[in-house]
C-alpha positions as CSV (number, residue, x, y, z in Angstrom):
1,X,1.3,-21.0,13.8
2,X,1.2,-22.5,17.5
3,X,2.9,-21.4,20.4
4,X,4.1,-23.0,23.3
5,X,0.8,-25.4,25.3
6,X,-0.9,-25.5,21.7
7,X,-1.8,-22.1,22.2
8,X,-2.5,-21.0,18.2
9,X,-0.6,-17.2,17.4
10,X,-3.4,-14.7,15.6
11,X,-1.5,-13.4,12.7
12,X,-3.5,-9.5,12.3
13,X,-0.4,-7.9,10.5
14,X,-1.9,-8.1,7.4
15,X,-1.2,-4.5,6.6
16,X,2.5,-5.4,6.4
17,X,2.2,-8.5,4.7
18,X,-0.8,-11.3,4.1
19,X,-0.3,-14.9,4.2
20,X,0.0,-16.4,0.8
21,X,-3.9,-17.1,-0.2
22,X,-4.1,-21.3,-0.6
23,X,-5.0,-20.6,-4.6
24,X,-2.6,-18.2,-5.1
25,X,0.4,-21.1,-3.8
26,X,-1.6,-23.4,-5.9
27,X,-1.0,-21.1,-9.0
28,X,2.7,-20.4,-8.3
29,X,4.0,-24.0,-7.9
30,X,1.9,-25.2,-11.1
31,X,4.0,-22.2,-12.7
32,X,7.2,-23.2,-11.1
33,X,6.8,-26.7,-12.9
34,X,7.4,-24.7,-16.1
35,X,11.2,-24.0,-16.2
36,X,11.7,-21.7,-19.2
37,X,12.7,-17.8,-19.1
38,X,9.8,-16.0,-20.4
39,X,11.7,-14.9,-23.1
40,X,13.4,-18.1,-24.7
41,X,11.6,-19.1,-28.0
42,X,12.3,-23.0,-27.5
43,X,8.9,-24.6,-26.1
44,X,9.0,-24.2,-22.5
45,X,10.2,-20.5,-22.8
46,X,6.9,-20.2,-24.8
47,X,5.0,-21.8,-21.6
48,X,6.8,-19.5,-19.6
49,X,6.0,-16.6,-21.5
50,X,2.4,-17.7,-22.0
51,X,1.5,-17.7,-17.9
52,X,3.1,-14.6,-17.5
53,X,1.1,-12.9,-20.8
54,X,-1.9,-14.8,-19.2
55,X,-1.0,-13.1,-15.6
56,X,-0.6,-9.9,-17.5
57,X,-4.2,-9.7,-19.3
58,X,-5.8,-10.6,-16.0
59,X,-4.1,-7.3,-14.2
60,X,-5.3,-5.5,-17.1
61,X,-8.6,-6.6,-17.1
62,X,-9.5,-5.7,-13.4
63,X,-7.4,-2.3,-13.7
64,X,-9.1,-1.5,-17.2
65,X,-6.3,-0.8,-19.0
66,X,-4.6,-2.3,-22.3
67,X,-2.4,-5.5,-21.5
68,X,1.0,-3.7,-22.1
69,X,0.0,-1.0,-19.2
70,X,0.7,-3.7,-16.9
71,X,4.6,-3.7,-15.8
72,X,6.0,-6.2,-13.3
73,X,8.1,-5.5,-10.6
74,X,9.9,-6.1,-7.7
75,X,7.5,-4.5,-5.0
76,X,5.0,-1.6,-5.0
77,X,8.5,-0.2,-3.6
78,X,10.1,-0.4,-7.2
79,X,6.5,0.4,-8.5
80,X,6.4,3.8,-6.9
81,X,10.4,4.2,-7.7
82,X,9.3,4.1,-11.3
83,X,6.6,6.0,-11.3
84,X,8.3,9.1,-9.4
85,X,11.5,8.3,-10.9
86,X,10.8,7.5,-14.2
87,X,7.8,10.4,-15.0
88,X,10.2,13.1,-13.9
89,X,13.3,11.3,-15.7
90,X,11.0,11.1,-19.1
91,X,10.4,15.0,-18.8
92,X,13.9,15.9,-18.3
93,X,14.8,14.1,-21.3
94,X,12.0,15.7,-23.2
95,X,13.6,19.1,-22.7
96,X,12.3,20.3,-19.6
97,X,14.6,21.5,-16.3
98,X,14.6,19.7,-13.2
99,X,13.8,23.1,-11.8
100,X,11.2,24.1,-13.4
101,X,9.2,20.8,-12.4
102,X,6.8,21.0,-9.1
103,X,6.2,17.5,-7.6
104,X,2.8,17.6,-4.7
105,X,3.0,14.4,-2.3
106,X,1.3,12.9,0.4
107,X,3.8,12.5,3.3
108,X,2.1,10.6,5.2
109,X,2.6,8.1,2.6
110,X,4.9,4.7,2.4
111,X,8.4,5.8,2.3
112,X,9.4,4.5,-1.2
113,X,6.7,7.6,-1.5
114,X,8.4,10.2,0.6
115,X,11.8,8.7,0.0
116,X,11.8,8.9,-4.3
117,X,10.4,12.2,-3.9
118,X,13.6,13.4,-1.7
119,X,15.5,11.9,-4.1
120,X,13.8,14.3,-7.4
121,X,14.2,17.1,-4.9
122,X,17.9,16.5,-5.0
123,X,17.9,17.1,-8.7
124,X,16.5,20.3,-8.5
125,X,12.7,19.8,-8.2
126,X,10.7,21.9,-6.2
127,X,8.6,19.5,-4.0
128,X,5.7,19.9,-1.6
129,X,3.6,18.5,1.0
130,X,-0.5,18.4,0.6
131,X,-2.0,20.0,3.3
132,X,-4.1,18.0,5.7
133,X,-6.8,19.3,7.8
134,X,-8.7,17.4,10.8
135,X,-6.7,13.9,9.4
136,X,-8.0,14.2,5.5
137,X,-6.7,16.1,2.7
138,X,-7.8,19.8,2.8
139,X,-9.4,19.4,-1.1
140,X,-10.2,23.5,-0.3
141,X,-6.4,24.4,-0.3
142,X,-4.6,22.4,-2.8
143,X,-5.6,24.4,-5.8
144,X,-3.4,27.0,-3.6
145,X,-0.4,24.6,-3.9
146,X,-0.4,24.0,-7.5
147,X,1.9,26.2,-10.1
148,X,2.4,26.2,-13.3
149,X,5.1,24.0,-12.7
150,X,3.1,21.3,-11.2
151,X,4.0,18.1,-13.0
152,X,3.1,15.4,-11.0
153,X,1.3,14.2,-7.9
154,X,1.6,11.3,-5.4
155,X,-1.1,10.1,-3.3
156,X,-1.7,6.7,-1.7
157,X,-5.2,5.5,-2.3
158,X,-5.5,3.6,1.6
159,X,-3.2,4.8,4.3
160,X,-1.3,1.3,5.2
161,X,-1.2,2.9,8.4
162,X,-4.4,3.9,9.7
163,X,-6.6,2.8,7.0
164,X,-7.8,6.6,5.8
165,X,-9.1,6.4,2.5
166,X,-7.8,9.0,0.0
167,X,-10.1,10.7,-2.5
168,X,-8.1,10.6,-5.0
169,X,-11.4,11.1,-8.1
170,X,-11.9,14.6,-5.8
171,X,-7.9,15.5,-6.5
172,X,-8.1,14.5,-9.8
173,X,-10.9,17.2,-10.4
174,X,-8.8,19.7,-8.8
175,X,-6.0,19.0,-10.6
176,X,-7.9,19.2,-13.9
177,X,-9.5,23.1,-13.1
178,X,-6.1,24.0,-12.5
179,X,-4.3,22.9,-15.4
180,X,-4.3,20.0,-17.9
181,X,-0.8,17.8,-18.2
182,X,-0.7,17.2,-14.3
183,X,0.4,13.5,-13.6
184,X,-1.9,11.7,-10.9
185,X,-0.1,8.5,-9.1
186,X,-1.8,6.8,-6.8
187,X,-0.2,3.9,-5.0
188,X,-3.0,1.5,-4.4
189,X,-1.5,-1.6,-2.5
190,X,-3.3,-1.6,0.0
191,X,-7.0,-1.0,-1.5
192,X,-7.8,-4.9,-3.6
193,X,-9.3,-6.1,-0.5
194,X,-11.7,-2.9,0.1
195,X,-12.1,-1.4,-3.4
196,X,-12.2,-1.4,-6.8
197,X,-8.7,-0.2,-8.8
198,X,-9.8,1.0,-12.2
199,X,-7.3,3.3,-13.7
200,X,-10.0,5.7,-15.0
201,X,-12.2,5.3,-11.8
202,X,-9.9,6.9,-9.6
203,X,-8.9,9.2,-12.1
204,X,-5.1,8.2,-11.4
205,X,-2.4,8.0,-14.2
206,X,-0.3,5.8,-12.6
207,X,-1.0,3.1,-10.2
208,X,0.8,1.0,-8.1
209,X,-0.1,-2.3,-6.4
210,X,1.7,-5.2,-4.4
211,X,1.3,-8.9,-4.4
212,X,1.9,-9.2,-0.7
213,X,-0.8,-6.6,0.6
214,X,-3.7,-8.9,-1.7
215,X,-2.9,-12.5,-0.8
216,X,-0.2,-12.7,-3.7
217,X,3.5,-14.6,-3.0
218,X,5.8,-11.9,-1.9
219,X,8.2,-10.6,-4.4
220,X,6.1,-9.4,-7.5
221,X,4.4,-5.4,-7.6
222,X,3.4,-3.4,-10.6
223,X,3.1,-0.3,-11.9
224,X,0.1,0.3,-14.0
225,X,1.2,2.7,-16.5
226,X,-0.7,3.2,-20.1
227,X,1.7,4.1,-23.2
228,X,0.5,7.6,-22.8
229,X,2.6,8.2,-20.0
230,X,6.5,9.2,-20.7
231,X,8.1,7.0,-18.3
232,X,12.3,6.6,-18.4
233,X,13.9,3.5,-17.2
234,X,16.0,3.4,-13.8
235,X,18.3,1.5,-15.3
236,X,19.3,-0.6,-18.1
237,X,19.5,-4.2,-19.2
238,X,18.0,-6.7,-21.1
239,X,14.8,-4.2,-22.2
240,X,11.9,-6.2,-20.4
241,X,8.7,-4.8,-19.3
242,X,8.6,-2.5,-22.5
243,X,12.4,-1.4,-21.4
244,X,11.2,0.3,-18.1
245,X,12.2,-2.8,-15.7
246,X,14.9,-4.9,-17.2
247,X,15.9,-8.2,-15.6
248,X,13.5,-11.4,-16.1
249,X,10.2,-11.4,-15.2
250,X,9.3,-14.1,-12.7
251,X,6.4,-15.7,-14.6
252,X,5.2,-18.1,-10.9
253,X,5.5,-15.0,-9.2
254,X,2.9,-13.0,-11.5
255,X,0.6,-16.3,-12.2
256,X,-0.3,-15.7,-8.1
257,X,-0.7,-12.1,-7.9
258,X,-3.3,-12.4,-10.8
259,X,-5.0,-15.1,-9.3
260,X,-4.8,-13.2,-5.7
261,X,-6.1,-10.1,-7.3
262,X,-9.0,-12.2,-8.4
263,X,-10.3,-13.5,-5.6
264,X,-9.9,-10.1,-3.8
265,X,-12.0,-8.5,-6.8
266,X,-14.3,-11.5,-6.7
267,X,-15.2,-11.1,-2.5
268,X,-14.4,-8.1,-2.1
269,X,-18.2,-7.2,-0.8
270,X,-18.4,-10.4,1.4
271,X,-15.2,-9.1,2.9
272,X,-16.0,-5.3,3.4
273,X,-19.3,-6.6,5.1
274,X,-17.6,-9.1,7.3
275,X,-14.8,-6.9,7.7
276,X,-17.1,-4.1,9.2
277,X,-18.7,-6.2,11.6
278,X,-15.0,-7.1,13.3
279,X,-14.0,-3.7,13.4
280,X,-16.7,-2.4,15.2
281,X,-16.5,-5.9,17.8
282,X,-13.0,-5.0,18.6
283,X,-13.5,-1.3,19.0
284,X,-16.2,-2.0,21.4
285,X,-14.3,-4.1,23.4
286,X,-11.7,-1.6,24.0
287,X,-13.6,1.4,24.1
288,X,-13.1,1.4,28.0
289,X,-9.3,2.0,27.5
290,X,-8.3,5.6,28.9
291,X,-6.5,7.7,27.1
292,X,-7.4,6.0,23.5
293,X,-7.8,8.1,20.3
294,X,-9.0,6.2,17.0
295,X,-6.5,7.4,14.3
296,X,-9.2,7.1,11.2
297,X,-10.6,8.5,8.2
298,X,-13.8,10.3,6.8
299,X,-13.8,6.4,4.7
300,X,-12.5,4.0,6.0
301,X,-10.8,1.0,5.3
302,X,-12.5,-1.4,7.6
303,X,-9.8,-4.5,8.1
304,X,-6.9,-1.5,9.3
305,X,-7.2,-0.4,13.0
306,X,-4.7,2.5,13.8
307,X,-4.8,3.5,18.2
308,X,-2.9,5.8,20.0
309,X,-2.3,4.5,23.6
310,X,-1.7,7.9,25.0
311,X,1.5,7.6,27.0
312,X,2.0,4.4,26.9
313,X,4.8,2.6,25.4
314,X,3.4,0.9,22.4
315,X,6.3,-1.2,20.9
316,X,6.3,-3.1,24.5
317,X,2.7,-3.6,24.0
318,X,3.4,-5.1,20.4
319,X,6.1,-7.3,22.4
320,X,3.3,-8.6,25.2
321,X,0.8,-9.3,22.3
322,X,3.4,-11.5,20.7
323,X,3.8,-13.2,23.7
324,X,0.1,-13.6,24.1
325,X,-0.2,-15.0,20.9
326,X,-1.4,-11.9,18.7
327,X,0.8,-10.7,15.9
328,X,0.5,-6.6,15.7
329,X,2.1,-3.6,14.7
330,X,2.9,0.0,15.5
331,X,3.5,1.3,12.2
332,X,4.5,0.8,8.7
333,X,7.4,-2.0,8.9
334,X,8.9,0.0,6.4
335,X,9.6,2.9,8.7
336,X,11.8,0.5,10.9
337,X,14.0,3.6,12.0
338,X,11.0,6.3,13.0
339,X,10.2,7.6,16.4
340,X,6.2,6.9,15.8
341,X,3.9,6.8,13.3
342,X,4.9,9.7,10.5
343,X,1.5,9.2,8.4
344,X,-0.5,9.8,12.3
345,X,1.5,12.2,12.5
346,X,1.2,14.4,8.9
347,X,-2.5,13.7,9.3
348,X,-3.6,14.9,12.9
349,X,-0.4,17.1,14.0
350,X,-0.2,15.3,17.2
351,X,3.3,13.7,18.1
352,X,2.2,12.4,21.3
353,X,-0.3,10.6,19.2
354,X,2.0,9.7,16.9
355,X,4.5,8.4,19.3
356,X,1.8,5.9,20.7
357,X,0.4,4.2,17.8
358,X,-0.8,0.2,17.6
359,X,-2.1,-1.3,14.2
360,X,-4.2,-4.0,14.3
361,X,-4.9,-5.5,10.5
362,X,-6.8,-8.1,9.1
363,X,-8.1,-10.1,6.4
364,X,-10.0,-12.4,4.7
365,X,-8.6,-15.7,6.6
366,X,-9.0,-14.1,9.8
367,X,-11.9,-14.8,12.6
368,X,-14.3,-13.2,14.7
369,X,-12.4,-15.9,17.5
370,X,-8.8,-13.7,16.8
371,X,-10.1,-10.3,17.1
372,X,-11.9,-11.0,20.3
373,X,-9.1,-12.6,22.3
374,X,-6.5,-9.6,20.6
375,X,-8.6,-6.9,21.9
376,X,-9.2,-8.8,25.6
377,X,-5.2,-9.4,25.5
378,X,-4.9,-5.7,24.4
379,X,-6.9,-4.9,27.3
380,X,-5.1,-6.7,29.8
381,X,-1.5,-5.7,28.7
382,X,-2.8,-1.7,29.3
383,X,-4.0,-2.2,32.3
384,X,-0.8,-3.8,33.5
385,X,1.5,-1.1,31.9
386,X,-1.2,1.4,33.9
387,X,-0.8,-0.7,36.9
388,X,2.9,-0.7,36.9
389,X,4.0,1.9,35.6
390,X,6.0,1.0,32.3
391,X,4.7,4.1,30.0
């Protein structure tokens, strides 16, 4: 994208959304060409149904699961709907009271996350928050926050905020001393790029992931659910995606988040290499900056860079970067009506730290060139917000 003088705008959002990769396009317009419904029997229905069957073992290959554990969605969004929605849904039908069902979350995590679970709580489910300690999951307390009752918990495998990487295998062993029948969900849209998401690897039940956060076309998640797991539908219709996500599946849209999913699987070392270097280069251009805290993880996801600007006013820094060509965040673009950043704050219990975040986020199609000039803009714009004042 250029801006005015031919001056080209750095996009390093990619936390929020990642520009379509080139093969991934590719992949959905040769898909668009076909223009059956997946589930016509006539000849280009079959076509249809074939790309998005084809999409579908491809998932399932890199996530190590069956071909029918992949379901398609809207968004990780709808992905983590289901999974909250639909596990506690499938044990209330089974028998079992809303309150005697005990849901552990993350909330520093997206807010389809935090949301669904307000929504179970509503029905009667007792709900919790893990406990963090210095920013990271205190793995020493939460056999302390489990019951009898504990049916389910929700992690998130990267923080799309500050790029804090969850151990979710170390949960899943504490889960599994404390009682068998516990349901893991991790939502993993923004690990692809940085790490491997085997279902039995993590030790997760239920996974979610997102075209958009991998390079995919935007409007295509999943929810990576074996058979084994009871799962309701939201609501009903014409019974696709084994009956848990009725309406037609978009068979372009699932052609390029296989083939995005792919490429993220196949450089994923190159990247996390590369992606190491730039963090460190912009860090140590603004280490000079008063007042600057790192908001990061024991591991890290290298391409996320989560600041807090102490007293400074971060969402008019996000408007001078823009102007200076750079393309940055404060926070989760989900969380559109929240003073700060809740996942900063849930992880170091610092509001004035969470009230001053900027994320900067990159990926594979970004340059050493980008990150240099965003961090001597970022420089420049807090020196003049020092210089006149404007906190």
């Amino acid at each position: 994208m250029k801006l005015l003088f031919g001056t080209r705008h750095a996009y390093l959002d990619w936390a929020a959304a990642t520009p379509a990769s080139a093969r991934a396009v590719s992949a959905f317009h040769t898909a668009l060409r076909i223009p059956g419904n997946p589930l016509s029997p006539h000849t280009e229905g079959r076509a249809a149904r074939d790309v998005l069957e084809s999409a579908r073992a491809t998932i399932a290959a890199l996530a190590e699961v069956k071909q029918d554990a992949v379901i398609f969605t809207g968004s990780a969004t709808e992905a983590n709907a289901l999974g909250i929605l639909g596990s506690i849904e499938a044990l209330h039908q089974g028998g079992r009271a809303y309150t005697d069902m005990h849901v552990l979350y993350d909330a520093g995590a997206h807010s389809s996350v935090v949301g669904n679970v307000a929504r179970v709580a509503l029905l009667g489910v007792q709900t919790q928050a893990i406990t963090y300690t210095n920013g990271e999951i205190d793995l020493a307390l939460l056999p302390s926050l489990i019951t009898e009752n504990t049916v389910l918990v929700v992690l998130t495998a990267v923080c799309g905020e500050t790029g804090a990487i969850t151990p979710v295998r170390d949960v899943r062993r504490v889960l599994d001393r404390a009682h068998k029948g516990i349901l893991l969900l991790a939502d993993a849209s923004q690990l692809p790029y940085i790490g491997a998401f085997q279902l039995t690897r993590l030790g997760a039940d239920l996974l979610t992931l997102d075209a958009q956060k991998v390079g995919g076309v935007r409007g295509i998640g999943a929810l990576i659910a074996p058979r084994r797991i009871p799962l309701a539908a939201m609501y009903e219709g014409g019974g696709q995606e084994r009956g848990l996500r009725s309406g037609t599946p978009s068979h372009a849209h699932a052609a390029a988040f296989a083939v995005a999913l792919q490429d993220a699987n196949t450089n994923r070392a190159k990247f996390l290499s590369r992606a190491l270097e730039l963090r460190t280069l912009f860090l140590q251009q603004i280490q000079t900056l008063p007042y600057m805290e790192v908001n990061e993880g024991r591991e890290q996801a290298p391409n996320i860079i989560n600041i807090s600007l102490l007293g400074r006013d971060t969402d008019y820094l996000v408007a001078l970067l823009d102007t200076a060509g750079f393309a940055v965040s404060t926070r989760s673009s989900c969380e559109t009506d929240a003073v700060g950043s809740r996942a900063v704050l849930v992880r170091f219990g610092d509001e004035g730290r969470a009230r001053s975040t900027l994320r900067i986020s990159f990926g594979p199609a970004s340059t050493k060139q980008e990150l240099l000039r965003c961090a001597r803009a970022l420089v420049h714009a807090v020196k003049f917000l020092d210089r006149t004042g404007i906190l």
